[in-house]
PDB file with SEQRES, HELIX, SHEET and CRYST1 records, atoms N, CA, C and O in Angstrom:
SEQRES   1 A   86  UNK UNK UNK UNK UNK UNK UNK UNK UNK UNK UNK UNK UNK          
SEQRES   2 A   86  UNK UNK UNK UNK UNK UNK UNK UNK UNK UNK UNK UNK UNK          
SEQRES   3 A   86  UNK UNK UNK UNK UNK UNK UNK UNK UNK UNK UNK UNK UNK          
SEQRES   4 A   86  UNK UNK UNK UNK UNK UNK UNK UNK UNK UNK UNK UNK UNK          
SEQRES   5 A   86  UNK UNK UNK UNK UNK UNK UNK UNK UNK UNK UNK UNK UNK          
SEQRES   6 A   86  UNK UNK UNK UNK UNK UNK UNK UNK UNK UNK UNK UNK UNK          
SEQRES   7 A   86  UNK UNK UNK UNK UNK UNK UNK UNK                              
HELIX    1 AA1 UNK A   17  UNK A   26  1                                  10    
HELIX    2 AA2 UNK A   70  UNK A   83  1                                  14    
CRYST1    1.000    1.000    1.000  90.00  90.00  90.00 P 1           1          
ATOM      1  N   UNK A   1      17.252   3.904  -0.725  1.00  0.00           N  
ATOM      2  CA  UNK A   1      18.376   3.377   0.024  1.00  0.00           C  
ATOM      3  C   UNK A   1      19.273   4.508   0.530  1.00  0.00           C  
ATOM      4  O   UNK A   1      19.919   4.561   1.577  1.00  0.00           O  
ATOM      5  N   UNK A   2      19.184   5.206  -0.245  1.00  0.00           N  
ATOM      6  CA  UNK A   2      20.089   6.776   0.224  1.00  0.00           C  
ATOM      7  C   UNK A   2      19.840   7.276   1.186  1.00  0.00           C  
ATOM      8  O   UNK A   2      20.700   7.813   1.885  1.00  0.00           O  
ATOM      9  N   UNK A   3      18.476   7.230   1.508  1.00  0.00           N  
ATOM     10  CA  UNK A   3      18.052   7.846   2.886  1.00  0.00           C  
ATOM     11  C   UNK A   3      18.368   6.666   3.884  1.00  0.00           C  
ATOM     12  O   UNK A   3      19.345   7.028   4.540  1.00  0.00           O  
ATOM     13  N   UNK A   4      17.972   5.444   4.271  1.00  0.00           N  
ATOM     14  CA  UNK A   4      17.914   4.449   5.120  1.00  0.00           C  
ATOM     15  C   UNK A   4      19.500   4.625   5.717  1.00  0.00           C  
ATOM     16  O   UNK A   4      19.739   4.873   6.899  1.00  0.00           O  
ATOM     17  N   UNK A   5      20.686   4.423   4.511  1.00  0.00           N  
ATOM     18  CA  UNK A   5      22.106   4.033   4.741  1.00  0.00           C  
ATOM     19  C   UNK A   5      22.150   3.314   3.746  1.00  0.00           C  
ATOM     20  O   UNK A   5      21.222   2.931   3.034  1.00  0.00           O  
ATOM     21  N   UNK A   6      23.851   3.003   3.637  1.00  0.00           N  
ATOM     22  CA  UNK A   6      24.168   2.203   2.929  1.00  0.00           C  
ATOM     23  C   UNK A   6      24.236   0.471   3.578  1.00  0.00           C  
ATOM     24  O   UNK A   6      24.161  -0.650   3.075  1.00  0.00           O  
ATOM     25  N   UNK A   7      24.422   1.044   4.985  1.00  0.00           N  
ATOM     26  CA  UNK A   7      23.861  -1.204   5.373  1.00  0.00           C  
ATOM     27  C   UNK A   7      23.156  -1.236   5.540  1.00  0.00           C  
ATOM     28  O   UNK A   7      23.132  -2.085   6.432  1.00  0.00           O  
ATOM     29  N   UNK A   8      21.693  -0.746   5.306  1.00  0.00           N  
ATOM     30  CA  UNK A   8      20.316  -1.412   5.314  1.00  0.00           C  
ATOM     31  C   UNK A   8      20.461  -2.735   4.604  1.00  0.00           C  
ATOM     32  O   UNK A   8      21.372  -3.041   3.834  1.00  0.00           O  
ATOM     33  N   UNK A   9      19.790  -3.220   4.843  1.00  0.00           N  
ATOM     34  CA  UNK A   9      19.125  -4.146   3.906  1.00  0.00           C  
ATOM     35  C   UNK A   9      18.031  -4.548   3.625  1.00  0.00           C  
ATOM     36  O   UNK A   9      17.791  -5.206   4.638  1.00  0.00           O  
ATOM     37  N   UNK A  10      17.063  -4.663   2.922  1.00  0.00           N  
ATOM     38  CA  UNK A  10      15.772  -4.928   2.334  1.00  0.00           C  
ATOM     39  C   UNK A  10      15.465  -6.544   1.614  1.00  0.00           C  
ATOM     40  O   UNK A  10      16.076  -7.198   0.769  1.00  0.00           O  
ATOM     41  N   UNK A  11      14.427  -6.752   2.275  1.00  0.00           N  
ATOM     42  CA  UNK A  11      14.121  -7.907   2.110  1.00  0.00           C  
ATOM     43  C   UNK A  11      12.584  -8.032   1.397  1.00  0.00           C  
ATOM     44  O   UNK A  11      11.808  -7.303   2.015  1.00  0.00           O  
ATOM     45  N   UNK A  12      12.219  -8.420   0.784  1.00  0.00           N  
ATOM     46  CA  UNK A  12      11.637  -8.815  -0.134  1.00  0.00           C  
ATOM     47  C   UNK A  12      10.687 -10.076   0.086  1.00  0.00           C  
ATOM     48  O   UNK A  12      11.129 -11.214   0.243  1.00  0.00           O  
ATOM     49  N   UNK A  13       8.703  -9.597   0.078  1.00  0.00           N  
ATOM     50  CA  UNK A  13       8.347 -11.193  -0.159  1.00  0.00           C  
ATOM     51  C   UNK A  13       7.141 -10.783  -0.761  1.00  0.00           C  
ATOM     52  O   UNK A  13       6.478  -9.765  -0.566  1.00  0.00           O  
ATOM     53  N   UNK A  14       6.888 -12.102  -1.820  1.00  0.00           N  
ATOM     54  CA  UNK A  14       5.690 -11.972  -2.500  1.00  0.00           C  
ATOM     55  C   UNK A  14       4.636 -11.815  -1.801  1.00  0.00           C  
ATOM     56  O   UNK A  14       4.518 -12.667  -0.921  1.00  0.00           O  
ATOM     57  N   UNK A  15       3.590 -10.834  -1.869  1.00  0.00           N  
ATOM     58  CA  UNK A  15       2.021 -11.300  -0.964  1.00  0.00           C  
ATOM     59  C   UNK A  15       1.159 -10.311  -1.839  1.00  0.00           C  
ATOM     60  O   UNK A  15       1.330  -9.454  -2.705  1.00  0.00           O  
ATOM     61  N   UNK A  16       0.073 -10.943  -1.087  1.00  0.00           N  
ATOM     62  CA  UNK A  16      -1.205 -10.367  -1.656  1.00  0.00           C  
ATOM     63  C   UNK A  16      -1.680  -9.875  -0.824  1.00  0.00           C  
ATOM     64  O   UNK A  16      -1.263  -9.789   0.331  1.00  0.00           O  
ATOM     65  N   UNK A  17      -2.887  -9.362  -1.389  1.00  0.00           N  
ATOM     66  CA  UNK A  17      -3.795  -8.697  -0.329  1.00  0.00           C  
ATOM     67  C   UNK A  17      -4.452  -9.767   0.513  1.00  0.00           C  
ATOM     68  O   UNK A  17      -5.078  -9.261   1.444  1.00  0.00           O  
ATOM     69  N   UNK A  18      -4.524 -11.428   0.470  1.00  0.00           N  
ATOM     70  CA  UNK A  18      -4.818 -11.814   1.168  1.00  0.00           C  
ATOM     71  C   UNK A  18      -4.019 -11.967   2.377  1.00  0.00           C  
ATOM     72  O   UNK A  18      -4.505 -11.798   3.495  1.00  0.00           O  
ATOM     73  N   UNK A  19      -2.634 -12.328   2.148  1.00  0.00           N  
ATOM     74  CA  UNK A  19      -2.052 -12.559   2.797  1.00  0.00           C  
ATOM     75  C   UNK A  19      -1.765 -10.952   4.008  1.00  0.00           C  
ATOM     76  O   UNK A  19      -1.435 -11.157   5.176  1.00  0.00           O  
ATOM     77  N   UNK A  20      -1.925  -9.722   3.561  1.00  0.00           N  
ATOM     78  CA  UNK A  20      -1.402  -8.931   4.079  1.00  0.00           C  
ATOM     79  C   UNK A  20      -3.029  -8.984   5.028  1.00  0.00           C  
ATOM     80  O   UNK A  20      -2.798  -9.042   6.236  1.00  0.00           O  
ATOM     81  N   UNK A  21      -4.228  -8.976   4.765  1.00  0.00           N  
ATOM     82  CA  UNK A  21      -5.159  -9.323   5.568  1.00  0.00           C  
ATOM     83  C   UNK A  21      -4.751 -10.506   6.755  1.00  0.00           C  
ATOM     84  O   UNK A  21      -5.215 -10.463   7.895  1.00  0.00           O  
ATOM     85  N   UNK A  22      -4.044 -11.292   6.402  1.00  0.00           N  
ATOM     86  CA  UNK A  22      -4.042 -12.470   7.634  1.00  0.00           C  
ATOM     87  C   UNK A  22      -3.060 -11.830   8.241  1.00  0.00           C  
ATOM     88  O   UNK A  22      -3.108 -12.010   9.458  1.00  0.00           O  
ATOM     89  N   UNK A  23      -2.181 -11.149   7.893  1.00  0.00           N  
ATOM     90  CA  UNK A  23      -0.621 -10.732   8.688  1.00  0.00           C  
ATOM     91  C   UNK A  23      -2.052  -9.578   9.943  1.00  0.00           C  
ATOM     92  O   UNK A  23      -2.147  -9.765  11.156  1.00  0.00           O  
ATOM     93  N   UNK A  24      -2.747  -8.725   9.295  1.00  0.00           N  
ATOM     94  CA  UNK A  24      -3.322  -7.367  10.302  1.00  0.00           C  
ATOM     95  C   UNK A  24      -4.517  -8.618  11.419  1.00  0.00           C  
ATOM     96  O   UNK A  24      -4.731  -8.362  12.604  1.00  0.00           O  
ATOM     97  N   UNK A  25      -5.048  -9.711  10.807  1.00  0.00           N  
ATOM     98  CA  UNK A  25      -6.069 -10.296  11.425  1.00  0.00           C  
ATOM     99  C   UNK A  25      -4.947 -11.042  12.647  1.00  0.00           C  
ATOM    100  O   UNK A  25      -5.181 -11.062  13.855  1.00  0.00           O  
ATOM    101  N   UNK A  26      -3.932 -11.519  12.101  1.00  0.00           N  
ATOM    102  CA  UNK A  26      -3.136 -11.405  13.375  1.00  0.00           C  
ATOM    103  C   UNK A  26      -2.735 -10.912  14.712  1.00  0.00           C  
ATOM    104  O   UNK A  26      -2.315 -11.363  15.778  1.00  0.00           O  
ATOM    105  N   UNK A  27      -3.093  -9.643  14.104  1.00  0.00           N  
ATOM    106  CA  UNK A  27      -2.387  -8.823  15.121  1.00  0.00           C  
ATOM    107  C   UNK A  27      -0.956  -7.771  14.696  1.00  0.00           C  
ATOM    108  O   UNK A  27      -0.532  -6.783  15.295  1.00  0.00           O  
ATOM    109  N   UNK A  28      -0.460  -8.419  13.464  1.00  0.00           N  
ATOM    110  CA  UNK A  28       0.844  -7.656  13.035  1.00  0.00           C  
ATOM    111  C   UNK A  28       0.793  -6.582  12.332  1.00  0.00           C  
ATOM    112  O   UNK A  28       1.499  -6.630  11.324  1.00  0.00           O  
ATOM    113  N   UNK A  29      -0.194  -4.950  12.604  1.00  0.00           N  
ATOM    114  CA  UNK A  29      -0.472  -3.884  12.169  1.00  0.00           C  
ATOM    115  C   UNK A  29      -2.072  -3.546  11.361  1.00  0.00           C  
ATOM    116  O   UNK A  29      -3.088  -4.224  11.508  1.00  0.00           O  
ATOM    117  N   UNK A  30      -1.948  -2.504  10.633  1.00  0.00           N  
ATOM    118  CA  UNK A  30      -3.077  -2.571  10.028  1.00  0.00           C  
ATOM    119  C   UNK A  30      -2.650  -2.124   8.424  1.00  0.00           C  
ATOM    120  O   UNK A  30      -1.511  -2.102   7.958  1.00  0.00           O  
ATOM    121  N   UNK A  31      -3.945  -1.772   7.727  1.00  0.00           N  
ATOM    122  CA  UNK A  31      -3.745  -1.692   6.310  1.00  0.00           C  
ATOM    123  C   UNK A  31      -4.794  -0.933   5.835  1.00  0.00           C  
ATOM    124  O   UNK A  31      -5.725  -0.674   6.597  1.00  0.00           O  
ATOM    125  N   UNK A  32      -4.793  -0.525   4.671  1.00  0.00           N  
ATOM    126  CA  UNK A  32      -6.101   0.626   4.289  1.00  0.00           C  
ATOM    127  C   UNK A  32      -6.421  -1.027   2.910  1.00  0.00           C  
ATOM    128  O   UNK A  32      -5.798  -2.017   2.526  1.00  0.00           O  
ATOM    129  N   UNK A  33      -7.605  -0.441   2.694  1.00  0.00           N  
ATOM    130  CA  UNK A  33      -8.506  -1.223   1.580  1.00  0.00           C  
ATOM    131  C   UNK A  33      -9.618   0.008   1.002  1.00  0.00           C  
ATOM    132  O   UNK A  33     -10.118   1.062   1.395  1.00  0.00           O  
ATOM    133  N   UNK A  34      -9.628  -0.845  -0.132  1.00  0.00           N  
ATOM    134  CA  UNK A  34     -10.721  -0.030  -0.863  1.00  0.00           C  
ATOM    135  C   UNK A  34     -12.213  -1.311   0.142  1.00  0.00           C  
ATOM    136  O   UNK A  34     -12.201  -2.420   0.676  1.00  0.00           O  
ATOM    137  N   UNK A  35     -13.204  -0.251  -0.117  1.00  0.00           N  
ATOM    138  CA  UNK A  35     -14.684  -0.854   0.249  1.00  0.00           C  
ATOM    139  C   UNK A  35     -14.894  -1.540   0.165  1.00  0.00           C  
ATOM    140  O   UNK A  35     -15.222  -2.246   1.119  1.00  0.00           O  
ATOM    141  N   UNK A  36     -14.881  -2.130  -1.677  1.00  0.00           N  
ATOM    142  CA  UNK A  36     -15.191  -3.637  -1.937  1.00  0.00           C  
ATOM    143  C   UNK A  36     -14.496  -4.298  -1.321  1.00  0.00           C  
ATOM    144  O   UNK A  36     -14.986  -5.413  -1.144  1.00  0.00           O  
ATOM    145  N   UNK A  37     -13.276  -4.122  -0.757  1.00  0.00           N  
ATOM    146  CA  UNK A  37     -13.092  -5.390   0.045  1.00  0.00           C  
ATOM    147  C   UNK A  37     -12.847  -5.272   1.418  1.00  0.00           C  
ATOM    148  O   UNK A  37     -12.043  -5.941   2.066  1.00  0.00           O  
ATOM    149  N   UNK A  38     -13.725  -4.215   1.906  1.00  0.00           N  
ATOM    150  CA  UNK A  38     -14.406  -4.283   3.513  1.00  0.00           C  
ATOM    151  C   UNK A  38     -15.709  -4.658   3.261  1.00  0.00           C  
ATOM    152  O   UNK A  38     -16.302  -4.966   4.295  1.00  0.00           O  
ATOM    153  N   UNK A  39     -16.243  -4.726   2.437  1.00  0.00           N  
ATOM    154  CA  UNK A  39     -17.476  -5.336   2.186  1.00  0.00           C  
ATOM    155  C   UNK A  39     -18.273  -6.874   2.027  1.00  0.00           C  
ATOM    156  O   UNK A  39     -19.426  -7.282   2.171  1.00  0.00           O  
ATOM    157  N   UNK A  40     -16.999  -7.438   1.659  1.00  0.00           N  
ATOM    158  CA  UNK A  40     -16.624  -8.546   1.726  1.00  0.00           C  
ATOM    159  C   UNK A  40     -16.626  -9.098   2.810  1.00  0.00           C  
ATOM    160  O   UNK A  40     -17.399  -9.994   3.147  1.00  0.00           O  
ATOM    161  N   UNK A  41     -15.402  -8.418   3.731  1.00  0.00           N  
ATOM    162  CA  UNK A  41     -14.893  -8.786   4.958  1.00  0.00           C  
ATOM    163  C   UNK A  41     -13.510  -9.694   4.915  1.00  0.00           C  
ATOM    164  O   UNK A  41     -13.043 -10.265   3.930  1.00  0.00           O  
ATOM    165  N   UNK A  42     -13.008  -9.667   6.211  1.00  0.00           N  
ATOM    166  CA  UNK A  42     -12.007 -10.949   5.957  1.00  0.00           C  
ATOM    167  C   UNK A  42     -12.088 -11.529   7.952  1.00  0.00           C  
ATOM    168  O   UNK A  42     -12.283 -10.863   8.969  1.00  0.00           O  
ATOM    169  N   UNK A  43     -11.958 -12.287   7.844  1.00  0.00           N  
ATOM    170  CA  UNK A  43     -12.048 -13.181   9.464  1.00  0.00           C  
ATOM    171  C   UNK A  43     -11.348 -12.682  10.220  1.00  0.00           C  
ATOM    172  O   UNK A  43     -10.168 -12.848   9.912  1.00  0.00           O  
ATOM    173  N   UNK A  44     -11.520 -12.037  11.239  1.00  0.00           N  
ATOM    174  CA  UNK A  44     -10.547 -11.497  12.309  1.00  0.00           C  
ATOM    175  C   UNK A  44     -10.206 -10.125  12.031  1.00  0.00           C  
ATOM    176  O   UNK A  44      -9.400  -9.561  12.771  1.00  0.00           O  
ATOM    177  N   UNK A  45     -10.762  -9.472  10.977  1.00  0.00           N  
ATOM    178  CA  UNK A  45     -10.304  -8.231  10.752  1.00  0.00           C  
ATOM    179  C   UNK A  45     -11.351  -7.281  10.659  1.00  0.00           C  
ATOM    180  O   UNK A  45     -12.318  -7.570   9.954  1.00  0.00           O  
ATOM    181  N   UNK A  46     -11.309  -5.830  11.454  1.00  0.00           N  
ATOM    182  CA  UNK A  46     -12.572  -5.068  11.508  1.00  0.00           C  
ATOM    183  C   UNK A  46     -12.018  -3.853  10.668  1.00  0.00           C  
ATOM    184  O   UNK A  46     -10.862  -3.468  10.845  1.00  0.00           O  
ATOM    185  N   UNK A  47     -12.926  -3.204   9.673  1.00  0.00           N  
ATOM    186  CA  UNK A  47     -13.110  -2.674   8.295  1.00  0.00           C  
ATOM    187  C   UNK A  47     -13.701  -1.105   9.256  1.00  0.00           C  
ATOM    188  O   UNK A  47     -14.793  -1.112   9.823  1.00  0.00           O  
ATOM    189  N   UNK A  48     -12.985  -0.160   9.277  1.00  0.00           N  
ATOM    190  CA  UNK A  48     -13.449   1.414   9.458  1.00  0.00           C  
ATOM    191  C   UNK A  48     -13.181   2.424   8.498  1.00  0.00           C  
ATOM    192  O   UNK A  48     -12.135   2.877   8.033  1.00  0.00           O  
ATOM    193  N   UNK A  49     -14.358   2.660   8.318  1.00  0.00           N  
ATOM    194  CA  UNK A  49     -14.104   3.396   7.284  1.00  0.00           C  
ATOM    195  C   UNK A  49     -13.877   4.991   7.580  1.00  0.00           C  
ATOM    196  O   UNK A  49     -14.350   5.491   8.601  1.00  0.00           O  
ATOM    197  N   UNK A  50     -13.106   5.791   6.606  1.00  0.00           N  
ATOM    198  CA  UNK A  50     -12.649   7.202   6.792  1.00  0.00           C  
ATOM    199  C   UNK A  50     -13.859   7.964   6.379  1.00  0.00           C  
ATOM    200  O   UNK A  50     -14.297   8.022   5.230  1.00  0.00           O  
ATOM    201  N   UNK A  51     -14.294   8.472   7.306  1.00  0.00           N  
ATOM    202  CA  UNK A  51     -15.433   9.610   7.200  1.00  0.00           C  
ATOM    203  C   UNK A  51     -15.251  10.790   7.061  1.00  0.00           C  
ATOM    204  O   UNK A  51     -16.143  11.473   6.559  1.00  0.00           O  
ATOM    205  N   UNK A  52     -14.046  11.356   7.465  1.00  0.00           N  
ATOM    206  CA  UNK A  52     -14.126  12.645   6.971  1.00  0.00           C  
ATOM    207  C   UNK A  52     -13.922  13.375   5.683  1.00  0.00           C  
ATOM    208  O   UNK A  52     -13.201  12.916   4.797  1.00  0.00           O  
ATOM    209  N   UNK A  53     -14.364  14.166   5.611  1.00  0.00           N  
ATOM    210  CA  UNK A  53     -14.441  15.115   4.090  1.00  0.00           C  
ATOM    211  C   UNK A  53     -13.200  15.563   3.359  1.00  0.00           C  
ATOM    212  O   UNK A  53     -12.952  15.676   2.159  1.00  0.00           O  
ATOM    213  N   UNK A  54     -12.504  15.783   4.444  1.00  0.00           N  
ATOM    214  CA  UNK A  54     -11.140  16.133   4.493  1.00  0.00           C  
ATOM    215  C   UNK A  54      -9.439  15.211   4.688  1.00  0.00           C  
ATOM    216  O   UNK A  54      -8.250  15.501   4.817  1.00  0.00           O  
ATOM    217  N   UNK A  55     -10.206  14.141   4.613  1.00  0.00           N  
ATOM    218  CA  UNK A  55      -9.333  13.096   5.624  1.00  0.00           C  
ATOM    219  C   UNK A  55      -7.928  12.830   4.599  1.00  0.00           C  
ATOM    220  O   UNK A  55      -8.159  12.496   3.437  1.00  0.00           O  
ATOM    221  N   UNK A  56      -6.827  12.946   4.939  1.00  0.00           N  
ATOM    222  CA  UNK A  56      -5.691  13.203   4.036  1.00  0.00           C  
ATOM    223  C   UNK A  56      -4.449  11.932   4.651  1.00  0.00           C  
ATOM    224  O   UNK A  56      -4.111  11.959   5.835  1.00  0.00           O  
ATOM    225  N   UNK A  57      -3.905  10.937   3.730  1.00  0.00           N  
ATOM    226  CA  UNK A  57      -3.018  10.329   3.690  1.00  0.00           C  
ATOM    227  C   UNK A  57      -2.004  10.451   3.293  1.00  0.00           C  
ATOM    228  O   UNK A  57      -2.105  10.615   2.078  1.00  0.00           O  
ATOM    229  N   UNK A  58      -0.958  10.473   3.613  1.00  0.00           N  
ATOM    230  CA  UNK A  58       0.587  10.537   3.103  1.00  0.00           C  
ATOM    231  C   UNK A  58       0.777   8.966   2.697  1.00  0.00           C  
ATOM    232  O   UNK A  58       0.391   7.958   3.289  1.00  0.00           O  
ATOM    233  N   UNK A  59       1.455   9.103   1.568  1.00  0.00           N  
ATOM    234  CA  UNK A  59       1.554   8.091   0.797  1.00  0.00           C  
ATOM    235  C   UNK A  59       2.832   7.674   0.581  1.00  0.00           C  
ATOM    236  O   UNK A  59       1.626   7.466   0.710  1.00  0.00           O  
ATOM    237  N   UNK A  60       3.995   7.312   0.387  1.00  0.00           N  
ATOM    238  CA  UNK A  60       5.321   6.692   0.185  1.00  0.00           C  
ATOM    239  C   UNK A  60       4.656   5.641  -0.735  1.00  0.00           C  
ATOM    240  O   UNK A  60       3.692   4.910  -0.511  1.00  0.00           O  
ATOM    241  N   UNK A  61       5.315   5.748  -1.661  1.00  0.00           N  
ATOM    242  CA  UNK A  61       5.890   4.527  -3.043  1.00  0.00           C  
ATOM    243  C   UNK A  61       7.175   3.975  -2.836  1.00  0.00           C  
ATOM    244  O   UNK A  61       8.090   4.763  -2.596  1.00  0.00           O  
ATOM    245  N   UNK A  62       7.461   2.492  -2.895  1.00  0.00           N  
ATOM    246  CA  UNK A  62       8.612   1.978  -3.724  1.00  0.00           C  
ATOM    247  C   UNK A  62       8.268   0.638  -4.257  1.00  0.00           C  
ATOM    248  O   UNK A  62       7.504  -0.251  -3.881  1.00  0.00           O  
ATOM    249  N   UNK A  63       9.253   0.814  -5.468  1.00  0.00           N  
ATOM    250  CA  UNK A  63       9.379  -0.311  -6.871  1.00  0.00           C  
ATOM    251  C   UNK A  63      10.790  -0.174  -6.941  1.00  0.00           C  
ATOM    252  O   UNK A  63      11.522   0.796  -6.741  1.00  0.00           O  
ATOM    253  N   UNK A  64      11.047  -1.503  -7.308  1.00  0.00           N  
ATOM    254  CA  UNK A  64      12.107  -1.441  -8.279  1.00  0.00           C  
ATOM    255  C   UNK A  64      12.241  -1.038  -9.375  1.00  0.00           C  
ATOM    256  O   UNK A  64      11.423  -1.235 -10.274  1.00  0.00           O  
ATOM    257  N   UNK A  65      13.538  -0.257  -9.516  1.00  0.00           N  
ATOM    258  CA  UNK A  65      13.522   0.923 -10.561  1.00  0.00           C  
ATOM    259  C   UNK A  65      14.187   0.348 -11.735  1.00  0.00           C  
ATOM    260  O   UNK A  65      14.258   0.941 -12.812  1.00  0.00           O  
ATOM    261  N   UNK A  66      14.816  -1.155 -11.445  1.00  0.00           N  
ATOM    262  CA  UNK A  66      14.850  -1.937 -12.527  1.00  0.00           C  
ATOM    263  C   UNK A  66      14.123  -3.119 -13.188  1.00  0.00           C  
ATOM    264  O   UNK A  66      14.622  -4.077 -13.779  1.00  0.00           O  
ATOM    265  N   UNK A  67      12.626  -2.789 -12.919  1.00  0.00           N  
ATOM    266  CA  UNK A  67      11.889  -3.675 -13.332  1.00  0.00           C  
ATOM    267  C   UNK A  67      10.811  -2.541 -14.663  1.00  0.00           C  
ATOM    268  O   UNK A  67      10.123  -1.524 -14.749  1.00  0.00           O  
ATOM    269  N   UNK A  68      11.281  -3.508 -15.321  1.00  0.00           N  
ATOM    270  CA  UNK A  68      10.644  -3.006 -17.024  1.00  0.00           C  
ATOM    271  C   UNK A  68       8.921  -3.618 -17.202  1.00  0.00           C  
ATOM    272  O   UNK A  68       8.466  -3.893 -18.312  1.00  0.00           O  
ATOM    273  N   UNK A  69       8.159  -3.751 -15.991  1.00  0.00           N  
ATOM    274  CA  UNK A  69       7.354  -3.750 -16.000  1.00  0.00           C  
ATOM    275  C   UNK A  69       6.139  -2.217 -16.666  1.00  0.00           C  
ATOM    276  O   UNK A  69       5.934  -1.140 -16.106  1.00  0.00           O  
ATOM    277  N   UNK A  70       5.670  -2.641 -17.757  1.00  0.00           N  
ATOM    278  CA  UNK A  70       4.536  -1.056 -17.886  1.00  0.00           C  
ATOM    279  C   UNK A  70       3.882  -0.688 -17.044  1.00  0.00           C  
ATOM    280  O   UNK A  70       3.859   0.437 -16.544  1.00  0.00           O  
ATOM    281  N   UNK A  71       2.851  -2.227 -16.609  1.00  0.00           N  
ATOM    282  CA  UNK A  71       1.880  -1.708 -15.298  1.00  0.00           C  
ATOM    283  C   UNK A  71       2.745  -0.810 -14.287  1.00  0.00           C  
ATOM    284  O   UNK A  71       2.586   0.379 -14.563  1.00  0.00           O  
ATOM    285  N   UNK A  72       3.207  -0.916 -13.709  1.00  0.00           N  
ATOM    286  CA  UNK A  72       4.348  -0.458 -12.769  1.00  0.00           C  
ATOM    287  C   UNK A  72       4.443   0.829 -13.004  1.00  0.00           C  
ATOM    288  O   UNK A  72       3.953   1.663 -12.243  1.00  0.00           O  
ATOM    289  N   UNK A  73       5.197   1.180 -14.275  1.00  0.00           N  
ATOM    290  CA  UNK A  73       5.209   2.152 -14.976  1.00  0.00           C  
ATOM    291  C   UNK A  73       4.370   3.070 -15.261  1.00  0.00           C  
ATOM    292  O   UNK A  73       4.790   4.214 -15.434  1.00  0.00           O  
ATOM    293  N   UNK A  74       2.949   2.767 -15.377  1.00  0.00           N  
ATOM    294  CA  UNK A  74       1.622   3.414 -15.377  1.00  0.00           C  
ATOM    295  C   UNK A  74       1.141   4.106 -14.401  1.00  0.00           C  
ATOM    296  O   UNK A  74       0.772   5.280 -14.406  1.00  0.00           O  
ATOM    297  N   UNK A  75       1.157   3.012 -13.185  1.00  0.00           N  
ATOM    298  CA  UNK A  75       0.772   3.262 -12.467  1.00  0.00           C  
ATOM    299  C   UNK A  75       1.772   4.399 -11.679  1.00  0.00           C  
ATOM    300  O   UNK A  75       1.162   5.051 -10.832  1.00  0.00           O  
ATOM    301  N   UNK A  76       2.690   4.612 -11.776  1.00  0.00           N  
ATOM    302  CA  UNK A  76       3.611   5.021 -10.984  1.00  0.00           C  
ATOM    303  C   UNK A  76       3.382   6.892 -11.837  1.00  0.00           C  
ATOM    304  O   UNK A  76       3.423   7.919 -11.160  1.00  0.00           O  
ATOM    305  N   UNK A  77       3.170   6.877 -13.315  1.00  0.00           N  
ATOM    306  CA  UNK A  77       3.026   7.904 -13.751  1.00  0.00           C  
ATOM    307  C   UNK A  77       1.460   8.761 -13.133  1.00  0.00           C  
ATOM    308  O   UNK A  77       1.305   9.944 -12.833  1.00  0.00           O  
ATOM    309  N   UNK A  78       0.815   8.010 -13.118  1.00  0.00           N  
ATOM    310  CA  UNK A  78      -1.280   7.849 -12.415  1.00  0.00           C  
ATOM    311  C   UNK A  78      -0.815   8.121 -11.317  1.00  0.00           C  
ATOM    312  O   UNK A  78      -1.734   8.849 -10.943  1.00  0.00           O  
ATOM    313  N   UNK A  79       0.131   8.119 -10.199  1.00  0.00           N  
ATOM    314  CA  UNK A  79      -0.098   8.534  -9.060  1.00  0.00           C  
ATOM    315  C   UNK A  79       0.608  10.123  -9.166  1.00  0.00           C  
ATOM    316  O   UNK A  79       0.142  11.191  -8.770  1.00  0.00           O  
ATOM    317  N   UNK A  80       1.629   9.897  -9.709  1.00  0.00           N  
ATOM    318  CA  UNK A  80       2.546  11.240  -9.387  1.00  0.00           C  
ATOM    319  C   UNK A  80       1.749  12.304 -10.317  1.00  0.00           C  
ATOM    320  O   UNK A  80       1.904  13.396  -9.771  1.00  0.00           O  
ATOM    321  N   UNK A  81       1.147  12.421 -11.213  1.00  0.00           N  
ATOM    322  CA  UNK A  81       0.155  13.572 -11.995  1.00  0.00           C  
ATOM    323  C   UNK A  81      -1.147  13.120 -10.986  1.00  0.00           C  
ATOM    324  O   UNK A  81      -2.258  13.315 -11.479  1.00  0.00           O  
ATOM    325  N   UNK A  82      -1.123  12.797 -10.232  1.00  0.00           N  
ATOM    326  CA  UNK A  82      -2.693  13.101  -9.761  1.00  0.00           C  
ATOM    327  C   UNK A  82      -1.890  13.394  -8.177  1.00  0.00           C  
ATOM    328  O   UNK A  82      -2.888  13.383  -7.457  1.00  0.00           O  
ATOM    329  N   UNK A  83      -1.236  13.533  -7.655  1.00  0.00           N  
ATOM    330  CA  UNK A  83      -0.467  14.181  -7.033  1.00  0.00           C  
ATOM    331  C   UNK A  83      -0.091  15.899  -7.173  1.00  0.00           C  
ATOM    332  O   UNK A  83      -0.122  16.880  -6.430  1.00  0.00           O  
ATOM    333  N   UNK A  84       0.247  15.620  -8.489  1.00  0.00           N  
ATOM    334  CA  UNK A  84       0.684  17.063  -8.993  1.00  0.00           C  
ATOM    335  C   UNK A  84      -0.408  17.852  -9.133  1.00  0.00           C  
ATOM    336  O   UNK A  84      -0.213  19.058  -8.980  1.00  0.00           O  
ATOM    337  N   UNK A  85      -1.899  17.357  -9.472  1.00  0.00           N  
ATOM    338  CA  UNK A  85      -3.205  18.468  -9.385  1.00  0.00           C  
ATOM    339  C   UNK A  85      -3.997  18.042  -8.188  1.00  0.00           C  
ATOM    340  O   UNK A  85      -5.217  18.118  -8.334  1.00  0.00           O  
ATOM    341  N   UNK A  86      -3.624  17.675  -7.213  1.00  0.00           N  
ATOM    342  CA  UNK A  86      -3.823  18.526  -5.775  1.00  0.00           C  
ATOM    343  C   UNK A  86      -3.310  19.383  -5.044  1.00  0.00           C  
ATOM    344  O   UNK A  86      -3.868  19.716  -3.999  1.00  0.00           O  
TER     345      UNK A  86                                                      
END                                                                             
């Protein structure tokens, strides 16, 4: 929030990966997936995969930093040390 401003505001909605599939089969952006589920497929949505050897993503995280969730917590530790040894 520090960076955005202080009148941002953020809005919030539950979804899944299905749902974020129907938002891109729409038309309203795209999304990365793991294989298994370009393999699958989903209706209206075409699956390309990153071929290069080298191919590098910038990543941005956010959670709420008051949610006492572990998973969350885990995961959030699993990205930033595997961050730190690249």
């Amino acid at each position: 929030m520090e960076i955005l401003g202080k009148d941002v505001k953020i809005e919030t909605h539950p979804a899944g990966k299905q749902s974020v599939f129907a938002l891109v089969s729409a038309g309203y952006g795209v999304t990365l997936a793991v294989q298994s589920q370009a393999e699958r497929g989903f209706p209206g949505v075409i699956f390309r995969p990153l071929r290069e050897s080298d191919a590098h993503l910038p990543i941005r995280l956010g959670w709420d930093a008051g949610r006492q969730d572990a998973v969350t917590g885990r995961f959030v530790a699993f990205i930033r040390d595997f961050v730190r040894q690249r």
